[in-house]
C-alpha positions in Angstrom: 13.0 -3.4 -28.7 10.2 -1.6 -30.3 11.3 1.6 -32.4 8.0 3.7 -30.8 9.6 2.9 -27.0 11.9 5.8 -25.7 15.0 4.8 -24.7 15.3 6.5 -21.0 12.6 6.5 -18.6 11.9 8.6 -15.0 12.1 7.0 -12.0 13.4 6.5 -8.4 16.9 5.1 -7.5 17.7 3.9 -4.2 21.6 5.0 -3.8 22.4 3.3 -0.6 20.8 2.5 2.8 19.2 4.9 5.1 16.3 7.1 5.7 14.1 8.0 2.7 14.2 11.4 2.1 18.2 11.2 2.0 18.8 7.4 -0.1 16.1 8.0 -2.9 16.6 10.1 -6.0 14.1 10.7 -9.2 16.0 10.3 -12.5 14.9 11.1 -15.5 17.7 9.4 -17.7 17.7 5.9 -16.2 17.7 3.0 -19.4 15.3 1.3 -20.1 14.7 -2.1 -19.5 15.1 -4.6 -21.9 13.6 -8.2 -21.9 16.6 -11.1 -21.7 14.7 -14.0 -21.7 11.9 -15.2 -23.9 9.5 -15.3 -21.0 9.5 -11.7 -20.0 7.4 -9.2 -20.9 7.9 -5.5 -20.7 5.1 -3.1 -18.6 4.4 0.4 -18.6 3.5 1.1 -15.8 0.2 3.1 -14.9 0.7 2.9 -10.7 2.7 1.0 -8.0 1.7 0.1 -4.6 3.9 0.9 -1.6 4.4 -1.5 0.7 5.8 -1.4 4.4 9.1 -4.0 2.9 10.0 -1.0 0.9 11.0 1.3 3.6 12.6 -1.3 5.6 14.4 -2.4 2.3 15.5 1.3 1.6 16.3 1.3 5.2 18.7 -1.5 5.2 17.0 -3.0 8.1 16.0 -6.5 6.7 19.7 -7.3 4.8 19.2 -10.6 6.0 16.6 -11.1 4.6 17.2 -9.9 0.8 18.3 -12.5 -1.8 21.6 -12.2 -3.1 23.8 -8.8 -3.1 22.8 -5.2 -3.5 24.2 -3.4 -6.0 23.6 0.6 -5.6 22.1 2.6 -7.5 18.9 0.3 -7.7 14.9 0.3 -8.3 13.4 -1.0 -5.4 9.5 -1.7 -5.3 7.1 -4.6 -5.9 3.4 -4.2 -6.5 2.2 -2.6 -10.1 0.0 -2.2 -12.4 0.1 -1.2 -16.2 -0.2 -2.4 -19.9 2.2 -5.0 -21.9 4.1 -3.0 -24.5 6.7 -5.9 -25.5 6.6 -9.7 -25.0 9.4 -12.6 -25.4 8.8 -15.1 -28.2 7.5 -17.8 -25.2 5.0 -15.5 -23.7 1.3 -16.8 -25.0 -0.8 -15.8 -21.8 -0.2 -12.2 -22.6 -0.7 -10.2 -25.6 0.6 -6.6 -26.4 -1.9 -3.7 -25.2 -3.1 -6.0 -22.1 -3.7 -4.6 -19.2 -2.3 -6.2 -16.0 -1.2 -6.2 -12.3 0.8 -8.3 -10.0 4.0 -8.3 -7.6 7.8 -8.9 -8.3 9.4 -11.5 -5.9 9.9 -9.5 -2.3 12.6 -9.1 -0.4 14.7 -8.6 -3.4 15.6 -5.2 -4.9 16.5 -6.1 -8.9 14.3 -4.8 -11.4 11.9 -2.7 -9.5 8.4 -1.0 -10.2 9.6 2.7 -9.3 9.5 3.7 -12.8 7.7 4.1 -15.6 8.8 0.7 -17.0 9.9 -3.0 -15.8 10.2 -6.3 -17.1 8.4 -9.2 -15.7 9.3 -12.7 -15.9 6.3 -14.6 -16.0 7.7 -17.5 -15.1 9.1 -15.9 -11.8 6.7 -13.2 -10.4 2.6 -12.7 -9.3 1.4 -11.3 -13.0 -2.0 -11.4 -14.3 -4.5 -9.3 -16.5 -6.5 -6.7 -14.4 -10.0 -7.2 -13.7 -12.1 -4.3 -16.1 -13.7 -2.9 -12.8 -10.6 -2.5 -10.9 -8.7 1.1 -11.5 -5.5 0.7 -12.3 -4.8 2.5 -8.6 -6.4 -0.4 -7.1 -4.7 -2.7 -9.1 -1.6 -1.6 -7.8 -2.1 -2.5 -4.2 -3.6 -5.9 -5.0 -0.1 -7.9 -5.6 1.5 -8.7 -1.3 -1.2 -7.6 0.6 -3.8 -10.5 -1.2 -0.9 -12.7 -1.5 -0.7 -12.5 2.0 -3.7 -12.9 2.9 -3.8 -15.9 1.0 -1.0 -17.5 2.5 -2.4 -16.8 5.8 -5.2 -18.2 5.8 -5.7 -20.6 2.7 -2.2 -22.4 2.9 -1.7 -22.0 6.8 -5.6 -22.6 7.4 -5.0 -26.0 5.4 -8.2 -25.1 3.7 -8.4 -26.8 -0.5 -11.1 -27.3 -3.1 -11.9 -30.7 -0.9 -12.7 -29.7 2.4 -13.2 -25.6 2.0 -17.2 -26.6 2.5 -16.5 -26.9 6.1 -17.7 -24.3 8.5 -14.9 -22.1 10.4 -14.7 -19.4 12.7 -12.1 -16.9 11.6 -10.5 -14.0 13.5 -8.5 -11.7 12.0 -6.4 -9.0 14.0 -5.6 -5.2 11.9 -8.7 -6.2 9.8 -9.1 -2.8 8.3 -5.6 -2.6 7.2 -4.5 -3.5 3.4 -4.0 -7.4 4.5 -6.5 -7.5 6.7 -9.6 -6.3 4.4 -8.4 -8.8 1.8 -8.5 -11.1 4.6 -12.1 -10.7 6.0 -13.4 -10.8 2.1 -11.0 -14.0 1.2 -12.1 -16.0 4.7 -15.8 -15.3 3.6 -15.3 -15.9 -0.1 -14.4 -19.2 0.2 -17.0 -20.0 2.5 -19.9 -17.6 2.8 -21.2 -20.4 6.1 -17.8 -19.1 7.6 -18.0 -17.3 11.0 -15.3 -14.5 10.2 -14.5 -11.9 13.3 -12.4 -8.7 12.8 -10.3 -6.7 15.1 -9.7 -3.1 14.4 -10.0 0.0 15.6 -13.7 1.6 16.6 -13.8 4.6 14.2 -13.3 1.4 11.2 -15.3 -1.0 12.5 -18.6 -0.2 10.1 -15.9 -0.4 7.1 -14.6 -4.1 8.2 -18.6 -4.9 8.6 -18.9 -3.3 4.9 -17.2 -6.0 3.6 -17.7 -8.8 5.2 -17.0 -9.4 8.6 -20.0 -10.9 10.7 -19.0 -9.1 13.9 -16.1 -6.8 15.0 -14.1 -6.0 18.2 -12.8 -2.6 18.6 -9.3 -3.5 20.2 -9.4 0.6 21.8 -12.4 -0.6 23.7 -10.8 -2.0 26.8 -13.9 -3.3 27.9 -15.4 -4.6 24.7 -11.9 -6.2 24.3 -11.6 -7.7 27.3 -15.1 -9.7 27.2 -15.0 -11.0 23.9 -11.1 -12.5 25.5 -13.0 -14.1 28.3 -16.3 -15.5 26.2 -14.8 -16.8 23.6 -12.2 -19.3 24.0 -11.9 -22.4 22.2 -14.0 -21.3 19.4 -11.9 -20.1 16.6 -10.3 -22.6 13.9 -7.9 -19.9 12.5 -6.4 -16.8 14.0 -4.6 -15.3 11.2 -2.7 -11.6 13.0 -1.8 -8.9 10.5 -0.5 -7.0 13.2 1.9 -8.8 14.8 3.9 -9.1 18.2 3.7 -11.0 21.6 0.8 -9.1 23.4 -2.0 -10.5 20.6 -0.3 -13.6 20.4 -0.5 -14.8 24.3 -4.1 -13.2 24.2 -5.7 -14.5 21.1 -3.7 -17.9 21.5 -6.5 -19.7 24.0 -9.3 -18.6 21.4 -8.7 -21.4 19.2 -10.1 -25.1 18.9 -7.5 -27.8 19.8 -6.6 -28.0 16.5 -6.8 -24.2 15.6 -4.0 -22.5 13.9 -2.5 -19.0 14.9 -1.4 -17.3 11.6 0.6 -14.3 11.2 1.7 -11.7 8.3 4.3 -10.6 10.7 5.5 -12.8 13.5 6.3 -12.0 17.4 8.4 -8.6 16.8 5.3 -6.1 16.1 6.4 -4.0 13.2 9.3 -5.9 12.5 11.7 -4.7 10.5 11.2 -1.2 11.3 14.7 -0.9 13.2 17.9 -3.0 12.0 17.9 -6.6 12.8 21.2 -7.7 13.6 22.3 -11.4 13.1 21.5 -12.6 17.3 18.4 -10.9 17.2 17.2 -12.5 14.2 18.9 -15.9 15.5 16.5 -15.3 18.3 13.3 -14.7 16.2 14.0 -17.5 14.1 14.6 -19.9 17.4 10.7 -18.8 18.7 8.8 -18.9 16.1 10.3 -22.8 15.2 9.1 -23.2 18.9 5.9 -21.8 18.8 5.3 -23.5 15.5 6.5 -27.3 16.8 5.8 -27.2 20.4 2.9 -25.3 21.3 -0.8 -26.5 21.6 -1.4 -24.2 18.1 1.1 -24.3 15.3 2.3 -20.8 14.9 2.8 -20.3 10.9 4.5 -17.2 10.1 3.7 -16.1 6.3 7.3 -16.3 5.5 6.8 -16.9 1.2 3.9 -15.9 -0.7 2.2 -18.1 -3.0 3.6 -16.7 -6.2 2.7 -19.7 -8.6 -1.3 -19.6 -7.9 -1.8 -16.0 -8.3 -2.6 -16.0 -12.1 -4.8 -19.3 -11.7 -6.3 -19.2 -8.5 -5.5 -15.6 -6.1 -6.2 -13.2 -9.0 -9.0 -14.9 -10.4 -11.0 -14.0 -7.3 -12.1 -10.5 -8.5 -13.7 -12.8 -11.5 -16.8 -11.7 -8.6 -16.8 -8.1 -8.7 -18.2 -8.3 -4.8 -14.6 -8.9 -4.5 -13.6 -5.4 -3.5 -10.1 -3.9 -4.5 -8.9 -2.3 -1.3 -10.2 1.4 -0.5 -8.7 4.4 -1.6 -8.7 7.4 0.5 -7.4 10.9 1.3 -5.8 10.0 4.7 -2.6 11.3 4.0 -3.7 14.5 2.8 -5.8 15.0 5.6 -3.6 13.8 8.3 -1.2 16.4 6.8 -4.1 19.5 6.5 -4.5 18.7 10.2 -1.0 19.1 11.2 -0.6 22.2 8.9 -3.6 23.5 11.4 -3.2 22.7 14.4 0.8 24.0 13.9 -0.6 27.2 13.4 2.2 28.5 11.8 0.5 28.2 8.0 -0.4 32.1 7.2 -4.0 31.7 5.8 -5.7 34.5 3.7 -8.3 36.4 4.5 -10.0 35.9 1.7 -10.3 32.0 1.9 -14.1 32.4 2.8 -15.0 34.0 -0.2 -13.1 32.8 -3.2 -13.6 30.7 -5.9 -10.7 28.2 -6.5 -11.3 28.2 -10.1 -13.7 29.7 -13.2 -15.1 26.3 -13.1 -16.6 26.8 -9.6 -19.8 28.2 -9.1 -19.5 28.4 -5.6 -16.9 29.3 -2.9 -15.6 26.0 -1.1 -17.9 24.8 1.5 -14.7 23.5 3.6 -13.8 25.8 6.0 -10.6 24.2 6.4 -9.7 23.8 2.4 -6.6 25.8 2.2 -4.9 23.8 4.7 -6.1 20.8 2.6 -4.9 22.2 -0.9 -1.2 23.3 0.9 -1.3 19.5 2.1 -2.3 18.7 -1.3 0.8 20.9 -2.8 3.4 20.0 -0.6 2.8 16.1 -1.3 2.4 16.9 -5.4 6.3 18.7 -5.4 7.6 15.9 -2.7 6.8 13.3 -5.6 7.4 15.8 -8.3 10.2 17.3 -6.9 10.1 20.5 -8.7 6.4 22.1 -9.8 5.4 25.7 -11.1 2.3 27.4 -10.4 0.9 26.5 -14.2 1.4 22.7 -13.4 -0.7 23.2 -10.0 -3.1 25.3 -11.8 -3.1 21.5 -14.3 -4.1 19.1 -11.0 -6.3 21.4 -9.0 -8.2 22.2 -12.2 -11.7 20.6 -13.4 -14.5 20.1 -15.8 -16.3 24.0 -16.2 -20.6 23.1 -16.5 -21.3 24.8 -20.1 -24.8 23.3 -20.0 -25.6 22.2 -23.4 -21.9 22.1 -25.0 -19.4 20.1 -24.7 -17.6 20.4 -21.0 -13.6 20.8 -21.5 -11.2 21.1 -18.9 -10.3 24.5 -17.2 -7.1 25.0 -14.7 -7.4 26.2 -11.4 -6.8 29.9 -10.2 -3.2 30.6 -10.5 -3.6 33.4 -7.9 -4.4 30.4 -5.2 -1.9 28.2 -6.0 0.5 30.9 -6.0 -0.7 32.2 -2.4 -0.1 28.6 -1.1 3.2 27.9 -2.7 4.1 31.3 -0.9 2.6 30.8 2.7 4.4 26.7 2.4 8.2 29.0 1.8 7.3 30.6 4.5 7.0 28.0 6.7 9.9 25.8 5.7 7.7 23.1 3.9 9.3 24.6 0.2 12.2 26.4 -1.5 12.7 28.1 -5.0 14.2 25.7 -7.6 17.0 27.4 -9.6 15.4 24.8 -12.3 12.3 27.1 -11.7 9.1 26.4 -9.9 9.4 25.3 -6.1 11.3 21.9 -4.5 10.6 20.3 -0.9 12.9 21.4 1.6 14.8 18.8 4.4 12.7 20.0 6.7 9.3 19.7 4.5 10.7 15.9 3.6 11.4 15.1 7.3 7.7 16.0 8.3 5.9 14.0 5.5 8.1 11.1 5.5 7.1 11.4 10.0 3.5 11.9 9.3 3.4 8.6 6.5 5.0 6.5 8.8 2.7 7.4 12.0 -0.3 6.4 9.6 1.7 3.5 8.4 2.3 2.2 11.9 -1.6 3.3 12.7 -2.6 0.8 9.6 -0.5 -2.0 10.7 -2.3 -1.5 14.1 -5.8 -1.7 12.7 
């Protein structure tokens, strides 16, 4: 190992099965990795995605499903993102200082991505050098959801290099979720001539047009819904669902040609995996999907392995056309959390938030009325992932570039009197506690309501 590498790295241990806030705990002395084989490669990483498997992994609710035994305390996590810092002697695709993303083999929980560091077989896992006009963010939350949409609709659409020419008409159910936008850009990728349909929700549907989709339903318009069910049977060659569950399934199942295939990410439990699965249940799943798949008028194909091998040659190599969006990163959680905060009522607000500046960089007051609730949300996420922040580190991340016209702009840290004011009114509510390390912590009660508020927009995604 390189002299210039530390030898212990920060990062997050699962410790045994349960519910988040109470099985995960950030180190900061955890070893670091070391490559074994000459095929694997050692990342820093710059960002991870966090996928849906995760929780249920953490959980312990998909133990059949995970290869081989668990051994506690463990990194769990898949999707990342970062820069090669140490290669095995057989490595030549890769170089030192390269920048890449990708996915480690899922379900499995060895050698995971929540951590600054973690060894990549090559051989083994989705790697491949990032794209220039990706962020490393985006990056991170390319690896199961395109891999997914892959499999759904390349492999289980039987579409190759031969016959991709062909016309189709593709639906795809949740298409505003992380699967699904990969999905409406992948079905039109491969064949601009391609008739591609998305379901989502109506406050998303210009978003699932942005990027490709020739028309979309709005699934919370009953009567929309219900027309496009009745007018358009027999006309789709590839359902692929990233949603989930029987009712889509015994709706969406008469849309498609006689030789049509349904595809799902999830299969005929709708968020599956979210509560245990005990052996008969999972008996029972396995028994109806073989079923649907063999005896049916549609073969029901249920992406049950992702197409590892082609994601440096063929998956990746997509955003080689930089109209191949990464997915879209947004605030949601932050404002989801601001609203909650608000409509509470319980957050003491200042009087003075009308007429402050938020920093010396500022030239003007904030134009949101509602932007202390936003910045508290803001806070009370940065310690939940931090664990425990002062005022002078907040002052650090809600800081910005002061306008010195013709000299050189530097960076300038927020007001500490601000931060300070909303570390105070979040103790008073329960969201936060003094550290005796210093600074403040989340509270049980503060963890319990983010870790409810994720999962409501988690569940809201998988719907859309």
């Amino acid at each position: 190992m390189s002299s210039s590498l530390p030898q212990f790295m920060n990062g997050v241990q699962l410790i045994k099965y349960g519910s988040a806030h109470e099985v995960l705990q950030y180190k900061t002395d955890l070893a670091l990795p070391k490559i074994k084989n000459p095929y694997q490669i050692l990342i820093k990483l710059k960002a991870v995605g966090i996928n849906p498997i995760d929780a249920k992994i953490a959980a312990g609710n998909v133990k059949l499903m995970i290869k081989g035994d668990v051994s506690f305390p463990t990194i769990i996590g898949s999707d990342f993102s970062g820069v090669v810092v140490e290669k095995g002697e057989s490595v030549a695709e890769f170089d030192v200082g390269d920048e890449v993303l990708g996915s480690l083999p899922v379900p499995s929980v060895s050698e995971g991505v929540y951590a600054q560091y973690t060894v990549v077989d090559i051989n083994h896992c989705s790697i491949a050098k990032k794209p220039s006009h990706l962020s490393f963010v985006q990056a991170a939350a390319v690896g199961i959801p395109l891999l997914t949409a892959y499999q759904g609709i390349i492999k289980h659409g039987n579409i190759t290099d031969k016959n991709k020419s062909q016309k189709r008409n593709i639906l795809i159910v949740g298409a505003s979720g992380g699967v699904g936008c990969y999905s409406v850009q992948l079905a039109k990728f491969i064949n601009p001539q391609n008739y591609v349909v998305g379901i989502c929700s109506s406050r998303n549907a210009e978003f699932v047009k942005s990027i490709g989709a020739d028309s979309v339903i709005s699934y919370n318009n009953t009567e929309e819904y219900q027309a496009f069910l009745q007018s358009e049977k027999n006309k789709f060659d590839i359902v692929f669902d990233c949603v989930g569950g029987d009712e889509y399934y015994r709706s969406l199942d008469p849309l498609l040609k006689k030789q049509g295939v349904y595809s799902t990410a999830v299969g005929p439990i709708k968020h599956v995996g979210s509560e245990p699965i005990p052996l008969w249940k999972g008996i029972g799943l396995v028994s109806k999907i073989f079923y649907r798949k063999y005896f049916t008028s549609h073969p029901y194909m249920v992406v049950a392995a992702l197409p590892e091998s082609e994601f440096r040659t063929k998956i990746a190599a997509l955003f080689n056309n930089k109209d191949f969006k990464g997915t879209y990163i947004d605030d949601t959680f932050i404002k989801a959390y601001a609203a909650y905060l608000k409509r509470t009522g319980k957050l003491e607000v200042p009087k003075w938030v009308d007429l402050v500046k938020t920093g010396t960089f500022k030239e003007l007051a904030p134009y949101d009325p509602d932007w202390y609730y936003v910045r508290a949300a803001s806070v009370a996420r940065h310690i939940y992932i931090r664990k425990n922040v002062g005022v002078g580190a907040l002052n650090k991340v809600h800081g910005g570039t002061i306008n010195r016209g013709s000299r050189p702009s530097h960076h300038v840290d927020a007001s500490g009197s601000v931060n300070r004011k909303v570390l105070q009114s979040l103790e008073k509510i329960g969201v936060l506690e003094k550290d005796k390390k210093g600074g403040r912590k989340i509270t049980q009660d503060g963890q319990r309501d983010l870790d409810r508020i994720a999962m409501t927009l988690a569940e809201e995604s998988d719907e859309e």
